[in-house]
C-alpha positions in Angstrom: 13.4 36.9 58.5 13.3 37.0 62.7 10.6 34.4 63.9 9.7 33.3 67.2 12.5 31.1 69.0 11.6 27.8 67.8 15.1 26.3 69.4 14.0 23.3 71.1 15.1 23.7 74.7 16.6 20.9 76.2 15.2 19.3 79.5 17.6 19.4 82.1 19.0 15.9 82.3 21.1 16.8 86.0 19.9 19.2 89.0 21.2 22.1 89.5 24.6 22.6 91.4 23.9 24.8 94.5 26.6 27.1 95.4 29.2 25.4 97.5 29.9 28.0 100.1 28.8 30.6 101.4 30.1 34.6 100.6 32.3 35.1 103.5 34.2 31.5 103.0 35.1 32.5 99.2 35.9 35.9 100.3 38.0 34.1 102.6 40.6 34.7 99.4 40.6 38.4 99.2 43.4 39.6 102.0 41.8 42.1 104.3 38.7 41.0 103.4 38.9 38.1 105.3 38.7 38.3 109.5 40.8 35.2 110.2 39.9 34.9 113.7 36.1 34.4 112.7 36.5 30.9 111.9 38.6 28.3 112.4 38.5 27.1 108.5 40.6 30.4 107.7 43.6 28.2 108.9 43.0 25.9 106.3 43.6 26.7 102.4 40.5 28.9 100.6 39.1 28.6 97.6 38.8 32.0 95.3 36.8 30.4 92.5 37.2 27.9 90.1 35.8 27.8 86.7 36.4 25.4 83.5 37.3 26.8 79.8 38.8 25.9 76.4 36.0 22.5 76.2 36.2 19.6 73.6 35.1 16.2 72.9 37.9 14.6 75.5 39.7 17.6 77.4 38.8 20.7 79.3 41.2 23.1 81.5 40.3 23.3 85.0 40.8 26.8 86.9 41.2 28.0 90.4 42.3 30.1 93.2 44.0 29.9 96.6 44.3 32.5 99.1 48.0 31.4 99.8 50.6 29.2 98.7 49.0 25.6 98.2 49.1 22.5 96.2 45.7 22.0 93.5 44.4 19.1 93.5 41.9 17.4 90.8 39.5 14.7 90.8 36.9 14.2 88.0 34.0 11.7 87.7 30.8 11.1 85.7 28.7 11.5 88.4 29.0 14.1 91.5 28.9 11.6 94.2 32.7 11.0 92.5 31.9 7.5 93.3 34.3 6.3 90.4 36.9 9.0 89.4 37.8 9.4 85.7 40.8 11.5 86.6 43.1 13.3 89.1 46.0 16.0 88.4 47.7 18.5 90.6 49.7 21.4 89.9 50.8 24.3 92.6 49.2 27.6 92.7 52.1 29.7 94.0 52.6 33.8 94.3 53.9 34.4 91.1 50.4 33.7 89.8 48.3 35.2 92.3 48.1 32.1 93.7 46.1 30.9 90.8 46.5 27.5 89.0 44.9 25.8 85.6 45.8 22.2 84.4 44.2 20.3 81.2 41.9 17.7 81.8 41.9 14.7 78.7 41.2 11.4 78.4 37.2 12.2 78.9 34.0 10.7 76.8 32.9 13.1 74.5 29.5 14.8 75.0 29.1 14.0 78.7 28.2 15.6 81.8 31.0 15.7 84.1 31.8 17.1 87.7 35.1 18.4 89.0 36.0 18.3 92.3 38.8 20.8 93.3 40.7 21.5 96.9 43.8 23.0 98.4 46.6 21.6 100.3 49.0 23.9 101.5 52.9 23.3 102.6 52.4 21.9 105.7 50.0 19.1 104.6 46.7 21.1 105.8 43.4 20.4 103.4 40.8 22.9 103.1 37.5 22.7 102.1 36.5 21.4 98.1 34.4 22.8 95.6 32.9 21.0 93.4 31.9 22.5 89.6 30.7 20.9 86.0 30.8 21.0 82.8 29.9 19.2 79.6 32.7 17.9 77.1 32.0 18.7 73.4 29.7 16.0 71.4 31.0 13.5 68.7 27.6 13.2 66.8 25.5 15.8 65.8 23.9 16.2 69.3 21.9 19.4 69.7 24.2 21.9 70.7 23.6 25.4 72.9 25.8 28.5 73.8 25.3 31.7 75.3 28.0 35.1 74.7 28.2 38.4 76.1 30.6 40.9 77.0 31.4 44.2 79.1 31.9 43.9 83.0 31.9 46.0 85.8 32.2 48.9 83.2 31.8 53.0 84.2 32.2 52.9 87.6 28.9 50.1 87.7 30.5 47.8 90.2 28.7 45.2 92.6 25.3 46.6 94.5 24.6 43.3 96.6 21.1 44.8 97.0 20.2 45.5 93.4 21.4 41.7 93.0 25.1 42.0 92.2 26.2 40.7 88.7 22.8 39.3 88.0 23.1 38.6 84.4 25.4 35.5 85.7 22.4 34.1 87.2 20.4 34.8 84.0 22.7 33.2 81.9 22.7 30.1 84.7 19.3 29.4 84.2 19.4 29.2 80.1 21.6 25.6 80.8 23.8 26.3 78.1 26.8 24.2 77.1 29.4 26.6 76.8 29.8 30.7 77.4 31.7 33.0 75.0 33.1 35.9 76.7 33.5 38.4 73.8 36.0 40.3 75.9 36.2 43.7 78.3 35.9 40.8 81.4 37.2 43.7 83.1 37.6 47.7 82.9 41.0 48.0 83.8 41.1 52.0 83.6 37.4 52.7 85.3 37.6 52.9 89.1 34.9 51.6 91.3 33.7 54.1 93.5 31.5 53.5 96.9 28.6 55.4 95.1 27.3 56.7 92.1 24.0 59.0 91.3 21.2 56.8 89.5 19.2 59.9 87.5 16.0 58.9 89.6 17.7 59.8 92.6 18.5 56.7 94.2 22.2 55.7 95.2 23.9 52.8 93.1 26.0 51.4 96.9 29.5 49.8 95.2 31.3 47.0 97.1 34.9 48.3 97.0 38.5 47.1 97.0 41.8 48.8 97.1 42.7 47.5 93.3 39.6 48.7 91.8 39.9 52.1 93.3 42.8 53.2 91.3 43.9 52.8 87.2 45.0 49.9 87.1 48.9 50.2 86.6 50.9 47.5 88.2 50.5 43.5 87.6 48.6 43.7 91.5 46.4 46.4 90.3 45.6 43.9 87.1 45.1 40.8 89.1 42.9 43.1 91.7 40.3 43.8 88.8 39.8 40.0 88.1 39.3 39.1 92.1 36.9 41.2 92.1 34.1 39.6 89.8 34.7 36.4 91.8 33.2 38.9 95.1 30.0 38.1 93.7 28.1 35.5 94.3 26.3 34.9 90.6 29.6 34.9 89.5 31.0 32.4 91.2 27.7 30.2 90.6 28.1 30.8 87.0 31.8 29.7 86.3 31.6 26.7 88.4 28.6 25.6 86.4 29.4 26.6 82.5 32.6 26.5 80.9 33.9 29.8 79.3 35.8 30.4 76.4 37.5 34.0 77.1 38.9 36.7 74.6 39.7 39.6 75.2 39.2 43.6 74.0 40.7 46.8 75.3 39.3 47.2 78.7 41.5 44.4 80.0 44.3 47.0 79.5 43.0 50.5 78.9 40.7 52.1 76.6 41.3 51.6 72.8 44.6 50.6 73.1 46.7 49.9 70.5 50.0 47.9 70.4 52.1 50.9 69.7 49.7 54.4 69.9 49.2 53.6 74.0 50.7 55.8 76.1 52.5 54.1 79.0 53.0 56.4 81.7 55.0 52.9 83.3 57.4 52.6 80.8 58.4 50.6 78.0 61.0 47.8 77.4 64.2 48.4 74.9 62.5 46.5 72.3 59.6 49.9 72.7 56.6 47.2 74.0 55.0 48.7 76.7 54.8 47.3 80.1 51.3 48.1 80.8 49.9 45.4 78.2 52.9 43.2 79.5 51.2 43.1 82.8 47.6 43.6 81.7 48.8 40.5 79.1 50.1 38.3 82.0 47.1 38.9 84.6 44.7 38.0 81.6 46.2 34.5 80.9 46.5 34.4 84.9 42.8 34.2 85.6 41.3 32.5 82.4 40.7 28.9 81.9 42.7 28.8 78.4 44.7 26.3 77.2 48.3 27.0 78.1 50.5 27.8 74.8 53.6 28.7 75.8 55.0 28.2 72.5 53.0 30.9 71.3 53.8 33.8 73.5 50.3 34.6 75.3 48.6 34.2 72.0 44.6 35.0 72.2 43.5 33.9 69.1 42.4 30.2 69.0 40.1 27.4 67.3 38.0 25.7 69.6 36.1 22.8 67.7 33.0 22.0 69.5 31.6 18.5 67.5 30.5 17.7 64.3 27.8 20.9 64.2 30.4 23.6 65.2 33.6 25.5 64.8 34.7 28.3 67.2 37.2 30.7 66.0 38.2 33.1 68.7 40.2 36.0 67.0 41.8 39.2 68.3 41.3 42.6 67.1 43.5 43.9 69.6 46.9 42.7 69.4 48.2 42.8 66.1 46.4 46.0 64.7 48.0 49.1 63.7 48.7 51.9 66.4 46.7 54.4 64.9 43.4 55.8 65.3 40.4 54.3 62.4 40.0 57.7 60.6 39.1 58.5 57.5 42.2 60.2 55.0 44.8 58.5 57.5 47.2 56.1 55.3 45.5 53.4 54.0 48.0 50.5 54.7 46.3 49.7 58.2 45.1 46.5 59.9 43.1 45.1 62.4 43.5 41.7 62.9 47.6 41.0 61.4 48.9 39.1 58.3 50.0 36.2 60.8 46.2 36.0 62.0 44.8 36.6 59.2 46.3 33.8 57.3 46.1 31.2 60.1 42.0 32.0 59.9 41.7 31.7 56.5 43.8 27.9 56.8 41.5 27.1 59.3 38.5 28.4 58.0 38.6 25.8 54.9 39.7 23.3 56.7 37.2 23.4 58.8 35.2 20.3 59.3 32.1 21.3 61.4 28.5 22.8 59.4 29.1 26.2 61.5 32.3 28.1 61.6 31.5 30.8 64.6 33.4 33.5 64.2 34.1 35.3 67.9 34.7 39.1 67.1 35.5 41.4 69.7 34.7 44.5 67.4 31.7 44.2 65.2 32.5 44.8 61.5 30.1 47.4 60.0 29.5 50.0 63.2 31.0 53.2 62.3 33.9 53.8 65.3 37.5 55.2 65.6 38.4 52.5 67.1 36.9 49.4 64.8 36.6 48.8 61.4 33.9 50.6 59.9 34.6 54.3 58.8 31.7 55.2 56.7 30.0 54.8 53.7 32.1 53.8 50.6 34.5 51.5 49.5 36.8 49.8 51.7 39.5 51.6 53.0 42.2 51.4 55.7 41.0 48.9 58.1 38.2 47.7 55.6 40.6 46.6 53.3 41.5 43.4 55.6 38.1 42.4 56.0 37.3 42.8 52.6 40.3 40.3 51.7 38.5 37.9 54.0 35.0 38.3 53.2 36.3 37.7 49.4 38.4 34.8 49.8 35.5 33.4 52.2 33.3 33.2 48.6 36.0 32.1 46.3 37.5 29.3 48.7 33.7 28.2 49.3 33.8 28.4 52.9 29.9 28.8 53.9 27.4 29.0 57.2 29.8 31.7 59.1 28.2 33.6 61.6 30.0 36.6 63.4 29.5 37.2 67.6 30.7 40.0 69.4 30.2 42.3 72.4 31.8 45.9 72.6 28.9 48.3 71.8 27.0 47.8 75.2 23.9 47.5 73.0 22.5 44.3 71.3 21.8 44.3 68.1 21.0 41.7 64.5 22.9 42.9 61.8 22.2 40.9 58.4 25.3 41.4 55.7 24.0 41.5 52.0 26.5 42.3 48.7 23.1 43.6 46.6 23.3 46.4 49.5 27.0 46.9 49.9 29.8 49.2 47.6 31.8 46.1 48.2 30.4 42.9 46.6 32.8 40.3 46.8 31.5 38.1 49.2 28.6 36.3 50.6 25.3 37.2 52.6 26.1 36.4 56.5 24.6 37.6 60.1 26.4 39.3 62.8 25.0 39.4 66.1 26.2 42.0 68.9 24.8 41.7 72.5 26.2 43.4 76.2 26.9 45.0 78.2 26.8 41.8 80.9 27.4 44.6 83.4 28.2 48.0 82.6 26.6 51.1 81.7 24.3 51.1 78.2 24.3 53.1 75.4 22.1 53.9 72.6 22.4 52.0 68.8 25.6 53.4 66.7 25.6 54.1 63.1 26.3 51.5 60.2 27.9 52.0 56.9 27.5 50.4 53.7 30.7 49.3 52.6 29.6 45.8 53.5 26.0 46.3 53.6 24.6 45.7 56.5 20.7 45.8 57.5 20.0 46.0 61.4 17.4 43.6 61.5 16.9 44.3 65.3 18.7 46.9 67.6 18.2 47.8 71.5 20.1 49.9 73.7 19.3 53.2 75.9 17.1 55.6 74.2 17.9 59.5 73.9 15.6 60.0 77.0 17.8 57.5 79.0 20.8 58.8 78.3 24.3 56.9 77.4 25.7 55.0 80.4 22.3 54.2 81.8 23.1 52.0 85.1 22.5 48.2 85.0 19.4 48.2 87.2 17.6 49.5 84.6 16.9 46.1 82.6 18.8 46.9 79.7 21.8 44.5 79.7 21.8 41.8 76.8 23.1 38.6 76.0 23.0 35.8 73.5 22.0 32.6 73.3 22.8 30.3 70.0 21.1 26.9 69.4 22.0 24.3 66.8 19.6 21.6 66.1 20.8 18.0 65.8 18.7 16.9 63.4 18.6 20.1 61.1 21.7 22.0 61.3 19.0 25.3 61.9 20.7 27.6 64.0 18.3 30.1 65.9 20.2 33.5 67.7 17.8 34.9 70.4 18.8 38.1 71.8 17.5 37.9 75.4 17.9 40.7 78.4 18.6 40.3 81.8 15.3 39.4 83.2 15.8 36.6 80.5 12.9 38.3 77.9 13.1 37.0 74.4 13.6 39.9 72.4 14.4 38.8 69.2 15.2 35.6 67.6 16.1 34.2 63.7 16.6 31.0 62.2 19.2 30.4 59.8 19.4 27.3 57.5 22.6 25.7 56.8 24.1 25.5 53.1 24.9 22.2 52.2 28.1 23.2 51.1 29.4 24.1 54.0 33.3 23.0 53.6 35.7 23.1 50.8 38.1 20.0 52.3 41.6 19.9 53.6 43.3 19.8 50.2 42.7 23.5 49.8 43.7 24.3 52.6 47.0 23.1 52.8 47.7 25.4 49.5 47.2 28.7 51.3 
């Protein structure tokens, strides 16, 4: 049953990081944004934006931008005069990435505040100026432990309105302190343009900053890169990914609407093997501008494990990738997937042998909303994409695998879903929650429909009502985030759904079951 948040909020134990520079230096990196004969700093290296993802107890990947060819270079310390430096690495960020670089920071105390200082060299030995960010390595005792996710950026045509406040969500999320941010995908809307205005229904004008790459589809690997760089224009942004580390996943938007491996058309072509180029690029700009974990052995893989101390598991999965090309509907053939036999086996292994008292699991569909392009396809027993959920929902129960809890974005409403077999046509499985919560930025719309294959129960649901309208604009209040907290002491995790003038809208506790793990032995057998 919801009660009021009875998380225990931490008391900041560091102040808080201003903003290192000002608009015009960072948009120093955006081409003909910049006026170079403004200031003489624009002869020196610039620095896009840096951010920090992918966090545990002794590593963490560093991210950031140049605005030319330039050599990276790392220092990290305990405290943020960098008085005594833990580490320093360097790596080139070169035009074949956008002039982007990432390296993996180990070696660093688990559960510790820790500062990053980042700055650009360039060939011909100049410096420019640094920029320092922070973030907190994962704990190896059962330290309280607190997360925010959200999803859905820039989003129908809702770009950055510097006097309604920008991205202003980023700031929200800034204040809560948390530890770590899930991005539950759609960071950007790759096929929405970004026009200079757009008509609010009270009449007012919605005034768009604008770019070249955001006024088109995005086609080429330019046009991709063009809808990242611009998210880092605005100023909470920037503020936000300096200060809390991200773990990123990714949904449709970040290559076109519903797309599908092989149902998109791809007016650019495809290769011989028929993979279209679209995703190629959309693919390679994604892992271009996100602070993951390089994996070269695994071919741009999404879908990761993320262990976050003793209390907590993160299992980042994509529905995206490996599904089948055609559209959710009812009567279609029913050998259909959604998340792949390879991905589905590698989360059940990891699943049991999962250590921590909660297993996470980072959706970037939500399971029982009724939508061609999810799972959910109305009442009755599972069929077509159901089928794979149900095979993990029942193995779940039999392997004993307990205290999972299922995030996602996607709807661009937020919403408390509670799963119950007594209520469902399917029964093989356990009670669990599923929390949904965005957009971060883009236009709202109004609660969907749920079936009872699994049988859910929203518990709590918020979104634009039929007075409002679908795609209601961002400056009216109603974009939503997340916020998890897991107590040291208890194991109690509490989900408040918040909004972004950071109201409490909703909240739950959920007690842990002691038997939270089955143990390694089982899990080498599947």
């Amino acid at each position: 049953m919801p009660t009021a948040n009875s998380a225990r909020r931490r008391g900041l134990t560091r102040r808080q990081l201003l903003v290192r520079s000002a608009s015009t230096a960072a948009l120093a990196g955006f081409g003909a944004l910049a006026r170079p004969y403004l200031s003489r700093a624009a002869d020196r290296p610039a620095i896009a934006g840096i951010q920090s993802g992918d966090v545990a107890s002794d590593s963490a990947v560093i991210w950031a931008r140049a605005d030319r060819a330039a050599r990276m270079h790392i220092e990290c310390a305990a405290v943020e005069s960098f008085a005594s430096i833990l580490r320093t690495v360097s790596a080139d960020a070169l035009p074949e990435r956008d002039f982007t670089a990432k390296l993996l920071l180990d070696g660093l105390p688990p559960g510790q505040d820790l500062f990053y200082r980042v700055r650009f060299e360039d060939r011909e030995g100049t410096s420019g100026q640094s920029r320092v960010g922070h973030f907190r390595t994962a704990p190896a005792d059962r330290r309280p432990v607190s997360f925010v996710w959200s999803g859905d950026v820039v989003g129908q045509g809702w770009g950055i309105d510097p006097a309604r406040g920008g991205l202003r969500s980023y700031r929200t999320m800034l204040d809560e302190r948390p530890d770590f941010f899930i991005h539950s995908g759609d960071h950007i809307y790759a096929d929405c343009t970004v026009p200079s205005e757009q008509k609010l229904p009270n009449g007012e004008i919605w005034r768009n900053i604008v770019t070249e790459e955001k006024s088109v589809v995005a086609q080429s690997l330019d046009q991709f890169r063009g809808n990242y760089k611009y998210n880092w224009l605005d100023e909470s942004f920037r503020a936000f990914h300096a200060e809390v580390p991200m773990f990123a996943q990714w949904d449709d938007h970040e290559v076109a609407d519903d797309w599908s491996p092989l149902g998109t058309t791809d007016a650019t072509g495809y290769e011989a093997d028929g993979s279209s180029r679209l995703v190629a690029r959309a693919r390679r700009a994604f892992h271009e501008f996100m602070p993951m974990r390089l994996m070269p052995e695994r071919d741009g893989r999404v879908y990761r494990k993320i262990p976050y101390g003793p209390l907590l598991d993160v299992f980042i999965i994509d529905m995206r990738s490996y599904r089948d090309s055609s559209w959710n509907k009812q009567g279609d053939p029913d050998h259909a997937c959604i998340l792949g036999q390879s991905q589905l086996a590698w989360l059940k292994r990891e699943l049991v042998a999962s250590d921590a008292v909660w297993k996470v699991i980072a959706a970037d569909l939500p399971i029982g909303l009724v939508s061609l392009d999810a799972v959910a396809l109305g009442d009755g027993p599972p069929a077509r994409r159901e089928h794979e959920i149900a095979d993990l929902l029942s193995f779940m129960k039999r392997a004993g695998v307990r205290n999972t809890v299922w995030l996602t974005a996607d709807m661009h409403y937020t919403a408390a879903h509670h799963y119950d077999p007594n209520r469902a046509v399917f029964q093989e499985f356990e009670p669990f929650w599923e929390f949904v919560s965005g957009p971060l930025h883009a236009g709202t719309w109004s609660p969907g429909e749920l079936d009872n294959t699994f049988g859910p129960k929203a518990m709590y649901q918020k979104g634009c009502s039929a007075e409002q309208g679908d795609n209601l604009a961002p400056c009216f209040g109603l974009q939503f985030f997340g916020r998890v907290d897991i107590d040291g002491k208890t194991g109690v995790m509490t989900v408040t759904l918040k909004d972004v003038d950071n109201h409490d809208l909703w909240s739950v506790d959920i007690e842990p079951r002691p038997d939270a793990r089955p143990g390694q032995i089982m899990a080498q057998h599947i």
